[in-house]
MITOR-580322 format. One record per residue (C-alpha): residue in one letter; x, y, z. Coordinates in steps of 0.5 Angstrom, whole numbers, plus 500, padded with zeros to 3 digits. Example, Ala and Ser with C-alpha at 12.3 -4.5 7.8 and 13.67 -1.06 7.14 Angstrom:
a525491516 s527498514 
This chain:
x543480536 x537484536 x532483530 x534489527 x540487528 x539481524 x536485518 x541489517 x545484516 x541481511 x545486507 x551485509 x553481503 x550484497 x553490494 x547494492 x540494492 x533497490 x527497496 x521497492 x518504498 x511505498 x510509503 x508503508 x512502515 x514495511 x518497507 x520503510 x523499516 x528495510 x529501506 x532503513 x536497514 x539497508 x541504508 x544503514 x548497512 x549500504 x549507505 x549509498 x549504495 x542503498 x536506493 x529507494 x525506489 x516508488 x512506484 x507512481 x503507478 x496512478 x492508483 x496511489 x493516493 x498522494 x498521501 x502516500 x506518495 x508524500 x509519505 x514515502 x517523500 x518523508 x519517510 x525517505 x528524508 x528522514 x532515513 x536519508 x536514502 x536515496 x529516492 x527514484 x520514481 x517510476 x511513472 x506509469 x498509468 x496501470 x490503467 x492502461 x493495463 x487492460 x488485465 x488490471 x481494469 x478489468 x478487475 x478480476 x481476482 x488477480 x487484480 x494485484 x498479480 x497483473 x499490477 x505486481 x508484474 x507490471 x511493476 x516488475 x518489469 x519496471 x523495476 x528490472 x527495468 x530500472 x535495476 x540494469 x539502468 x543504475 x547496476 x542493481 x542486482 x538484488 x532488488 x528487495 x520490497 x516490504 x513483505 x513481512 x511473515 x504475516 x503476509 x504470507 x497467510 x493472506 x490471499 x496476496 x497474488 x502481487 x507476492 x507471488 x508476481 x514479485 x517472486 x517470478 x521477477 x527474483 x525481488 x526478495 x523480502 x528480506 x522482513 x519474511 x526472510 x527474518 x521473520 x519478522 x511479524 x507486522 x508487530 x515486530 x515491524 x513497528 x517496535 x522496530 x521501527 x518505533 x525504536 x529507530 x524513531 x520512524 x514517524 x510511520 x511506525 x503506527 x501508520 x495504519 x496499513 x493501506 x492498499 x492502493 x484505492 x483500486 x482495492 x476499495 x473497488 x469489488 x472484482 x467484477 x467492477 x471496471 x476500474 x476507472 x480514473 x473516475 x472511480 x479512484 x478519484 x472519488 x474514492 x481518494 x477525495 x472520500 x477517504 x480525505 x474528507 x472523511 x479523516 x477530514 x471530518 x472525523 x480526524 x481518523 x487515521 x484508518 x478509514 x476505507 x471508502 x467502499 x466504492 x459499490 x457501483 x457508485 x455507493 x460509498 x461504504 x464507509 x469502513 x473503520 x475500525 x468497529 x470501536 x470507532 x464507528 x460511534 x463517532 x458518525 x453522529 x448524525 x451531524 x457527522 x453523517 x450528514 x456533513 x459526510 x453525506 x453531503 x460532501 x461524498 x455526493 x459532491 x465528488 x460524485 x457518490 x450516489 x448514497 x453514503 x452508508 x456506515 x459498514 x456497522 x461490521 x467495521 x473494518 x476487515 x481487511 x479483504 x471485505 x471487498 x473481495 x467477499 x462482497 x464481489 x463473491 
């Protein structure tokens, strides 16, 4: 048995459920297990919570035609949540239990008992307080549960010919802002437009845009950072001040998950 396999059958008993779908290749990857085991009885469900960007919204659009599961969406503004603007360190624990609760929510309304979400082993050794929300709402992570890595998750997902299988890993756009700084509409959309003009100008995939009280640090993976020539910088510069950045500057130090959150401390 491989272990797709062994993640198909994790549904094996369960009659219907719920796959919380960002857009991610984690979540794609059980979205397409359950469906091969449930079939219909297998729903896809993504948050439209405001502080995603559209290309993940159109993502998890794609991802969920090509499995063919079923696809519902939660509307809500997070930003009229106070204890997430606010932007302390359990930023994402005050946003996974907003989710939860429309999730639950959304469950008893089409007869879901087990809903499920994209965790994987290699989470687990991260500082991610959303995960410990979901929990206390019962949503369970079938990847953790059958051990699968993230590297496991895209062979995976390679193998069944998902178009997100080397799909970078993103975070929702408030993540770009250090704890301790408000978030804002003004804020996410100023680091959204950022983010699509630099992989614009440099046709990059990976590519994070800082936003430091109005300055934009530009992150991307240390080997690529050669590519903002002058010409390059300069076009980004002056595009980035247009959406409303004071100054643009290159993190030499390149991409590393979680910087931000050093940065606020």
């Amino acid at each position: 048995m491989t272990d797709l396999d062994e993640l198909v059958n994790w549904f094996e008993d369960k009659n219907k459920v719920m796959v919380a779908l960002s857009g991610g290749v984690d979540s794609a990857l059980v979205a397409y297990a359950a469906f091969q085991k449930l079939g219909d009885s297998a729903i896809a469900v993504t948050a439209d919570y405001k502080t995603l960007s559209e290309e993940e919204l159109t993502t998890a659009k794609d991802v969920c035609t090509e499995i063919g599961i079923r696809q519902l969406f939660l509307d809500y503004n997070e930003l009229e949540n106070e204890y997430f603007t606010k932007n302390d360190s359990d930023r994402c624990f005050h946003c996974r239990m907003e989710l939860g609760d429309h999730l639950i929510e959304l469950a008893k309304e089409h007869g879901v008992q087990i809903i499920v979400d994209g965790t994987n082993i290699d989470d687990l050794g991260d500082y991610r307080p959303g995960i410990e929300a979901l929990k206390q709402y019962g949503i369970r992570s079938p990847l953790v549960e059958t051990g699968f890595s993230k590297s496991k998750i895209r062979d995976a997902a390679k193998s069944v010919g998902l178009s997100v299988f080397d799909k970078p890993s993103n975070s929702c756009l408030a993540s770009r802002i250090p704890w301790g700084q408000r978030v804002t509409a003004e804020k996410l959309t100023r680091i959204e437009f950022g983010e699509t003009i630099v992989k614009q100008l440099t046709k990059l995939k990976h590519v994070r845009v800082r936003d430091l009280n109005g300055s934009a640090k530009i992150e991307v993976d240390k080997d690529m950072i050669s590519i903002f020539d002058e010409s390059i910088l300069e076009q980004i510069t002056e595009k980035l001040k247009l959406v409303g950045f004071s100054s643009v500057e290159i993190d030499q130090e390149g991409y590393k998950p979680g910087k931000i959150n050093v940065i606020a401390d």
